[in-house]
C-alpha positions as CSV (number, residue, x, y, z in Angstrom):
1,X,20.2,62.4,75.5
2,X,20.4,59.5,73.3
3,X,20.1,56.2,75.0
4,X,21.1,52.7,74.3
5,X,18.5,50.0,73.8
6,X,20.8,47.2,75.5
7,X,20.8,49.5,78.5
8,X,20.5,47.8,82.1
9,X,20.0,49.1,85.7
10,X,22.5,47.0,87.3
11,X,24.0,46.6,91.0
12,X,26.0,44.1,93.3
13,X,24.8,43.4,97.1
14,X,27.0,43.2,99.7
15,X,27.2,39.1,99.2
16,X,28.0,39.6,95.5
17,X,24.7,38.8,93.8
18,X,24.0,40.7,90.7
19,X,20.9,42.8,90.6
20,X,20.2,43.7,86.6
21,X,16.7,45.2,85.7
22,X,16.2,46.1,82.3
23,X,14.7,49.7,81.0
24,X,11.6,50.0,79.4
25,X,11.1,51.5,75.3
26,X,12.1,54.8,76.2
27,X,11.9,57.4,73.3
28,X,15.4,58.6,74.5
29,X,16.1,54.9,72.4
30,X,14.7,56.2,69.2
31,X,15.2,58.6,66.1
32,X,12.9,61.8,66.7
33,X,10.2,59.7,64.2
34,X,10.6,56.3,66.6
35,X,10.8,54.2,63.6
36,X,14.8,53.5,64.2
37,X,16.7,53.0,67.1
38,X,19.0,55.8,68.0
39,X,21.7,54.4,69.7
40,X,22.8,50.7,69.5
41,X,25.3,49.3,69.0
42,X,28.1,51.2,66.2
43,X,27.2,48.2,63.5
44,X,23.7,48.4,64.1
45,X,23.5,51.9,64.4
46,X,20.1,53.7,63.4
47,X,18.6,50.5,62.4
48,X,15.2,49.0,62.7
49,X,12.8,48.5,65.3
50,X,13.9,44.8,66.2
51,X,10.7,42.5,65.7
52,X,10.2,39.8,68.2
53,X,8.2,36.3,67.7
54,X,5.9,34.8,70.4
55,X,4.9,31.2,69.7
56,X,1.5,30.4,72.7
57,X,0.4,27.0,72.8
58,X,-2.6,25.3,75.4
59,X,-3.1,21.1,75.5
60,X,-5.9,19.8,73.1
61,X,-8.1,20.9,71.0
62,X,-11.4,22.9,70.8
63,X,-15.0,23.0,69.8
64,X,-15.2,24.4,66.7
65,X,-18.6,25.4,66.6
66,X,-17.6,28.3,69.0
67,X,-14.2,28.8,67.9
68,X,-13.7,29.2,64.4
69,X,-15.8,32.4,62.8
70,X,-18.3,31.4,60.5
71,X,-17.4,34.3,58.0
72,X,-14.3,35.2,56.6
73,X,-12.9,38.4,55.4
74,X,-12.8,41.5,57.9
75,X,-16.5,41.5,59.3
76,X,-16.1,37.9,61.3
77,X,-18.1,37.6,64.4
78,X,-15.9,36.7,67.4
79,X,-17.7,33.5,68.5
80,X,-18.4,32.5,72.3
81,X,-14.2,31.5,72.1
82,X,-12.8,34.4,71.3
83,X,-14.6,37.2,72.3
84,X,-11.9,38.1,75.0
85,X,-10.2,38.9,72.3
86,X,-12.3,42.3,71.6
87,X,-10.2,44.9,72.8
88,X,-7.3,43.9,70.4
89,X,-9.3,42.8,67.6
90,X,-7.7,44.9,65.1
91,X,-4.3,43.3,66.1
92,X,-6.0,39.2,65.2
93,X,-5.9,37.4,62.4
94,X,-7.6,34.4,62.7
95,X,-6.3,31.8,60.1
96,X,-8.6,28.1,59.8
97,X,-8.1,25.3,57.7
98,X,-3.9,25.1,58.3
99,X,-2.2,21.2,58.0
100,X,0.3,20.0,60.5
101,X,1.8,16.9,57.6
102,X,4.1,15.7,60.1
103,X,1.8,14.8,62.7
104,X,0.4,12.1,60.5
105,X,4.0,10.9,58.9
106,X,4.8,7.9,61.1
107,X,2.3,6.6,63.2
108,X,4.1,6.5,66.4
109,X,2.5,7.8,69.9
110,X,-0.5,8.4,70.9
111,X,-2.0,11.2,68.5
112,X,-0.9,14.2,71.0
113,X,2.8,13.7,71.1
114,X,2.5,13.6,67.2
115,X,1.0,16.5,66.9
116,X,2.4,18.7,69.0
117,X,6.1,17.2,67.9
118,X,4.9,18.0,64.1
119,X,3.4,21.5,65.2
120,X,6.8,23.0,66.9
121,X,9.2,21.2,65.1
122,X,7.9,19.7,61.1
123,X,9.4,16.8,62.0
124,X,7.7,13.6,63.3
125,X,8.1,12.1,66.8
126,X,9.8,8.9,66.9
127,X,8.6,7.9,69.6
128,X,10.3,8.9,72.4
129,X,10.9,12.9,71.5
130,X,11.3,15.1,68.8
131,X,13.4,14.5,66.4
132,X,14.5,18.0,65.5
133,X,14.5,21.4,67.1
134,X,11.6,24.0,67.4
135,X,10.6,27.0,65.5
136,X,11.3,28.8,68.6
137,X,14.4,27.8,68.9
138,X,15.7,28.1,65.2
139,X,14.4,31.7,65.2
140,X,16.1,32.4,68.6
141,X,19.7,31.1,67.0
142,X,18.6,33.7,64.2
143,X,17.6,36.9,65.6
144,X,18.0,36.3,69.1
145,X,22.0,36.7,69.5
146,X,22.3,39.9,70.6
147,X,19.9,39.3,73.3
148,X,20.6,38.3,76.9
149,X,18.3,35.4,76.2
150,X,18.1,34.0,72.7
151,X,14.7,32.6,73.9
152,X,12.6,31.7,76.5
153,X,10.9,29.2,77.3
154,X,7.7,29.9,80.5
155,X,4.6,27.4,81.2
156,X,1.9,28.0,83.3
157,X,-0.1,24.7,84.4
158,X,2.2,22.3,86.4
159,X,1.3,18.5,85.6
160,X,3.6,16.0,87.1
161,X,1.9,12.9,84.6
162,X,3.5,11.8,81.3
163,X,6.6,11.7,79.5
164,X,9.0,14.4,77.9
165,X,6.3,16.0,75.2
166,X,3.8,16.3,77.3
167,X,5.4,18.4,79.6
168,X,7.8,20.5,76.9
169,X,7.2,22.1,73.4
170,X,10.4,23.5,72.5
171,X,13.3,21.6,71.6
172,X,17.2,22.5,70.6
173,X,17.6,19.0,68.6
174,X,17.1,15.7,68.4
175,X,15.4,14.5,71.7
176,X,17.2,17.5,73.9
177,X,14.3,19.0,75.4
178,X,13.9,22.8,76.5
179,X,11.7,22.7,79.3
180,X,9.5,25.4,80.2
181,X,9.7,27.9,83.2
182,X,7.0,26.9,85.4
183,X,7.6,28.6,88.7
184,X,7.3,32.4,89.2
185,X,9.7,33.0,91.2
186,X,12.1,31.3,89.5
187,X,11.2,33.5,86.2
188,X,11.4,36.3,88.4
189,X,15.7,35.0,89.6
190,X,16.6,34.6,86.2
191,X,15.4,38.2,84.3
192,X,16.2,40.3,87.3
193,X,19.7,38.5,88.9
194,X,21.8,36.1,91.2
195,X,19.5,34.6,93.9
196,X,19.7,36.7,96.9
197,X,17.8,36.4,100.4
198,X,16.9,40.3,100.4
199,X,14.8,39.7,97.2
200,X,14.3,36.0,97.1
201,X,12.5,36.1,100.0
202,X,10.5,40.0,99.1
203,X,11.8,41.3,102.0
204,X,13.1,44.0,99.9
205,X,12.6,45.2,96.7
206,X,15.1,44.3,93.7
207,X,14.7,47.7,92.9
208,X,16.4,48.9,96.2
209,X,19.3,47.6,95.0
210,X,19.5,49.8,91.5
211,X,18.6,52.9,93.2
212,X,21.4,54.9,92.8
213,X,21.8,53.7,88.9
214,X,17.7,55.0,88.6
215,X,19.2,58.4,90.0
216,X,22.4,58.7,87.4
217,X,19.8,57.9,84.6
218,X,16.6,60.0,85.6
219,X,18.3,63.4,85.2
220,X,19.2,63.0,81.5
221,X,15.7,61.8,80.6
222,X,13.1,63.8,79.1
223,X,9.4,64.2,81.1
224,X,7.9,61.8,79.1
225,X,10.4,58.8,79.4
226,X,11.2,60.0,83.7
227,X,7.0,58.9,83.1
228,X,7.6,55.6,81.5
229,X,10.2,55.3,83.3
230,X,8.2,55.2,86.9
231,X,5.3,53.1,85.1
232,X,8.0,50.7,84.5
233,X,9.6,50.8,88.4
234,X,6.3,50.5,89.6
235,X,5.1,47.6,87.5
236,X,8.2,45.5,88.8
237,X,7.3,46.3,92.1
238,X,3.7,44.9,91.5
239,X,5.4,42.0,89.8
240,X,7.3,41.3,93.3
241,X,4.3,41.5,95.3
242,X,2.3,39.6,93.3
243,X,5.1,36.8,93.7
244,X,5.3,36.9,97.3
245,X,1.7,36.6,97.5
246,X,2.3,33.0,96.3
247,X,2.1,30.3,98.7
248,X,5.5,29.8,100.1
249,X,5.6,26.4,98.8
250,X,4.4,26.8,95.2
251,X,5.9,24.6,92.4
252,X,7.4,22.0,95.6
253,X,4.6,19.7,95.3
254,X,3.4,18.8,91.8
255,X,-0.1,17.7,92.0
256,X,-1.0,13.9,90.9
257,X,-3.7,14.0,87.8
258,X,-5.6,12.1,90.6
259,X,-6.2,14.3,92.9
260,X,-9.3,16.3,92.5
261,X,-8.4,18.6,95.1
262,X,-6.1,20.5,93.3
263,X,-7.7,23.8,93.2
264,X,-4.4,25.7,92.0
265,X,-5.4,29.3,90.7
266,X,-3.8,28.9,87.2
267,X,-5.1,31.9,85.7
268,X,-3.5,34.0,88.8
269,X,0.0,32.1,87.7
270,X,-0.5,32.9,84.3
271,X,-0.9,36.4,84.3
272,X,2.6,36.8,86.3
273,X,4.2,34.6,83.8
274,X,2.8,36.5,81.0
275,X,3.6,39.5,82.9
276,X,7.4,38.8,83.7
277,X,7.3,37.5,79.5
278,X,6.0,41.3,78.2
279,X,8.9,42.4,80.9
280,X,11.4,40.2,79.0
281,X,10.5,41.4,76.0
282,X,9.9,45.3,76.6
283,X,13.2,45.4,78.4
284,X,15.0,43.9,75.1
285,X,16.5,40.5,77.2
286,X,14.8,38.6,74.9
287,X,13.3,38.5,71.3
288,X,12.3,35.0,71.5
289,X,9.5,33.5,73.4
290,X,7.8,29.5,73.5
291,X,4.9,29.8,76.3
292,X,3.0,26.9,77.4
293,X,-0.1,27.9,79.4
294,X,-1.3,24.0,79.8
295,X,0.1,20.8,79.0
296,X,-0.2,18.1,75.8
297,X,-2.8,16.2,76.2
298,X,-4.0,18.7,79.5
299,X,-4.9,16.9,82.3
300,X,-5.7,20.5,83.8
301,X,-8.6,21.1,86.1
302,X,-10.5,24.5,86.3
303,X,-12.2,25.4,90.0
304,X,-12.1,28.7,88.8
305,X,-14.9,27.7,86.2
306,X,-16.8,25.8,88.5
307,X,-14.8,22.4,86.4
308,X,-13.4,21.1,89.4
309,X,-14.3,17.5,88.8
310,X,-13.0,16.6,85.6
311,X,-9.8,17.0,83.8
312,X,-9.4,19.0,80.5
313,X,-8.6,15.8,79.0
314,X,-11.6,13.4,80.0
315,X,-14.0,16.6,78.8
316,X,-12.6,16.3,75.0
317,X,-12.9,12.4,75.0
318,X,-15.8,11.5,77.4
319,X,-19.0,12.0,75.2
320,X,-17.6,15.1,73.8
321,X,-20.2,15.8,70.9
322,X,-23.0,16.4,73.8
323,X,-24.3,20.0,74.1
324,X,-23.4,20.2,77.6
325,X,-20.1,19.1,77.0
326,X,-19.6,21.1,74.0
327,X,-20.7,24.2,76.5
328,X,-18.1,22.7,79.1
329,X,-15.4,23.2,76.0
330,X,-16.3,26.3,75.2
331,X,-15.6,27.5,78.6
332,X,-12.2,26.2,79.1
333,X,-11.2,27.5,75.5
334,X,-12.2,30.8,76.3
335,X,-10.0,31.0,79.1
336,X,-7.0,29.8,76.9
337,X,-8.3,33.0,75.2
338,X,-8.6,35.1,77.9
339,X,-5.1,34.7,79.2
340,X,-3.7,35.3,75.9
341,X,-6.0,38.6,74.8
342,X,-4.6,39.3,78.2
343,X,-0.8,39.1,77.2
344,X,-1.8,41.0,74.0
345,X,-3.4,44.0,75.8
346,X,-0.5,44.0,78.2
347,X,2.0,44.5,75.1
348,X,0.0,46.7,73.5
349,X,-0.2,49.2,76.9
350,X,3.2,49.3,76.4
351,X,4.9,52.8,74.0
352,X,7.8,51.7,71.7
353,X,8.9,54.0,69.5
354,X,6.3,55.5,67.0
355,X,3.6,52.1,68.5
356,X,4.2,49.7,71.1
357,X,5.6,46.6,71.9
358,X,2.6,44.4,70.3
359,X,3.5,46.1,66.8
360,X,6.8,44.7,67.0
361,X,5.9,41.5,68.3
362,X,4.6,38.6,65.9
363,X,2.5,35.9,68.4
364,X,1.2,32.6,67.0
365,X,-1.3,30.7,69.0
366,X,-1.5,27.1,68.3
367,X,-3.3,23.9,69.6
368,X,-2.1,20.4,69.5
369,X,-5.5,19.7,67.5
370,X,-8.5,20.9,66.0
371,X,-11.3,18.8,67.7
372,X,-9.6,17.0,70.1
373,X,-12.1,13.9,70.1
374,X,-10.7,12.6,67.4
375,X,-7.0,13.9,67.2
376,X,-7.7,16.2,64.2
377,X,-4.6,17.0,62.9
378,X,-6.0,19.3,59.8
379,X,-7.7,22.5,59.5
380,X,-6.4,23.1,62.5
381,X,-7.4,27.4,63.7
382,X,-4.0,29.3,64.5
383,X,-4.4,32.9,65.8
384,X,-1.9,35.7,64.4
385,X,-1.5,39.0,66.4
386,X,0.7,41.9,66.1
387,X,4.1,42.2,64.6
388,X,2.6,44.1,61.7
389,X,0.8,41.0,60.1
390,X,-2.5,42.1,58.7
391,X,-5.1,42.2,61.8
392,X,-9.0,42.3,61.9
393,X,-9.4,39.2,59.6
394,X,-10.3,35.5,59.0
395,X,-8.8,33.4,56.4
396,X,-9.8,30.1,55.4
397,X,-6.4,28.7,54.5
398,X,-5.1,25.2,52.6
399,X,-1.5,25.4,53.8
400,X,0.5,23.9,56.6
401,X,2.0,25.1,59.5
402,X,5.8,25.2,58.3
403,X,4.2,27.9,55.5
404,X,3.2,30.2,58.5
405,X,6.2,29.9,60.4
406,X,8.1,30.4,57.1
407,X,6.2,33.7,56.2
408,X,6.4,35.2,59.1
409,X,10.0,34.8,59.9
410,X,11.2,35.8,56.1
411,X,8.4,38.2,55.5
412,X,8.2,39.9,58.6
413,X,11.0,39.2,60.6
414,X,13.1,39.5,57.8
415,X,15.3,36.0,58.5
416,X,15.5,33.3,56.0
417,X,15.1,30.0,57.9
418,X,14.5,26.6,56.8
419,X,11.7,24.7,58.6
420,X,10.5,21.1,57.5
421,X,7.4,20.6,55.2
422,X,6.2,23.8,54.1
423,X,5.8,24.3,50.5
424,X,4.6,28.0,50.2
425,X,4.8,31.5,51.7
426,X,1.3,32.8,52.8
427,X,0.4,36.3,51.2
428,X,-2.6,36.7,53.8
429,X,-0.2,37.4,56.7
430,X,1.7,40.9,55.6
């Protein structure tokens, strides 16, 4: 039985709240090769596998001694940085040497709001925002109509200092901010329905609620997609309890940068962001994504590495060339690593038509800098992954960030767009 790709589970409670959980990449979705969808919408019928765009970003910089790979070419050796990112090597392109121009065009800020303006947006901050909107937000007005969400915007690490760039990197315009999701639940409320006590609270399962829709649509599904089908079920269920398992008061009481006894378990949080994200995306709400795992200039501290002490901050600036400190980097930018190898396995576990849902999905990882000491703004080291761009690589490249955006959304994505300052598409992504 062919299936529609915009297909919901969907309910009402007895108060009114709406209950909507979306279905998996079933194969029921897809042409008998799974290189088309099989029923969409009548204008869109038997098109193309829609491609998605993931834009990651983490505060700072790194060490570039154990980040960027010493070789280029396909037999690079994952350095002490980014060998989490083993399993789904094939899928990475490593690309060194990029420009962010508009980081350097005015002068204004501090050297981080510059940047990450300039990285997001080609445009330079003017000293209170940005001054234009985001590439995440241009491509969701492009290919993200159709969706329930044209994009979304999640973060991870809550940091109650600054102003409005530190604490967002997506933007609709001039100075109109798109701030991040930072609280799981809250994620959770908006992808699944109306707030409601019987799964606000967890004392039920959203799921309970689309029961009898789950029983009209099992029947007509094939053994294979009743499978995915449960994998799915089950993996919101996990999601729930994994969110209730959150201290009732999470995300009331911002910690001050001050206080070094904030020992929040960031890489539990970011794992159910990133998990609710590949959800978003799997389920077809969204094709767009902006995910902040810490802040501009991160004032982030990391018990879980034993860093409990310091801020991420006062490690890149406080005698940062020292081998211990240089070791102390290294740690923290593997776990930027980590969580987003993570994010990357998690799309990959996932079937979609004749792959899975890291084929179709084009992620960027970015950094305000390259060595954060001294605000490096050039050859800065992005990470591609997925979406079909070439994998298993590092390039050693001379052109600016604008050119990568560019490529990927005209070459891949298939969506002209204009974005500020780049001068030339970049053959070594398809």
């Amino acid at each position: 039985m062919p299936l529609s790709r915009r297909r919901f589970l969907r309910s009402v409670s007895l108060t009114g709240a709406a209950a909507r959980v979306g279905l998996p990449p079933l194969a029921a979705m897809f042409n008998s090769n799974g290189t088309a969808y099989a029923a969409t919408p009548a204008k869109n019928a038997g098109g193309p596998v829609e491609k998605r765009f993931l834009v990651w970003f983490n505060g700072n910089g790194i060490p570039e001694r154990y980040w960027i790979p010493a070789e280029t070419g396909p037999d690079f050796e994952l350095t002490p940085c980014l060998a989490p990112l083993q399993p789904v090597r094939d899928y990475v392109h490593v690309i060194s040497g990029i420009d962010n121009v508009a980081a350097r065009l005015n002068g204004q800020g501090n050297g981080h709001f510059s940047a990450l303006c300039g990285l997001m947006t080609g445009l330079p901050f003017n000293g209170r925002g940005a001054t234009g909107p985001s590439i995440d937000h241009l491509l969701g007005q492009k290919i993200g109509s159709k969706s329930r969400f044209h994009s979304l915007q999640i973060g991870v690490a809550q940091e109650s200092h600054g102003e409005m760039v530190h604490r967002n990197m997506s933007w609709a315009g001039y100075e109109r901010a798109l701030p991040p999701e930072l609280i799981p639940q809250n994620l959770f409320d908006r992808l699944f329905g109306v707030k409601n006590q019987t799964w606000v609270g967890r004392k039920k399962s959203v799921l309970d609620l689309v029961s009898s829709d789950v029983g009209d649509l099992t029947p007509g599904l094939g053994q294979a997609d009743r499978h995915r089908l449960d994998e799915h079920l089950t993996s919101v269920r996990d999601l729930e309890r994994a969110i209730a398992s959150l201290p009732p008061d999470y995300g009331k009481n911002l910690k001050e940068p001050e206080d070094i006894t904030d020992l929040t378990d960031y890489p539990r949080i970011a794992k159910i962001q990133s998990d609710l994200l590949v959800h978003a995306f799997a389920s077809g709400q969204t094709r767009v994504a902006a995910y902040m795992l810490t802040k501009c200039q991160s004032l982030t501290r990391f018990p879980w590495l034993g860093l409990a002490g310091n801020r991420h901050h006062d490690y890149t600036h406080n005698n940062a060339g020292s081998p211990q400190q240089q070791r102390i980097l290294r740690d923290i930018c593997r776990w930027h690593v980590e969580e987003f190898a993570y994010l990357l396995e998690r799309m990959k576990a996932i079937p979609e038509g004749a792959g899975n849902v890291l084929d179709n999905t084009c992620c960027v990882f970015v950094h305000e800098h390259a060595e954060a000491n001294s605000h490096k703004c050039n050859g800065l080291a992005v990470l591609l992954a997925g979406g079909g761009m070439k994998g298993g690589l590092h390039t050693k490249s001379h052109n600016g960030i604008g050119d990568v955006y560019l490529t990927i959304a005209e070459e891949v994505l298939k969506t002209p767009l204009e974005f500020p300052t780049a001068a030339e598409k970049m053959s070594v992504i398809v």
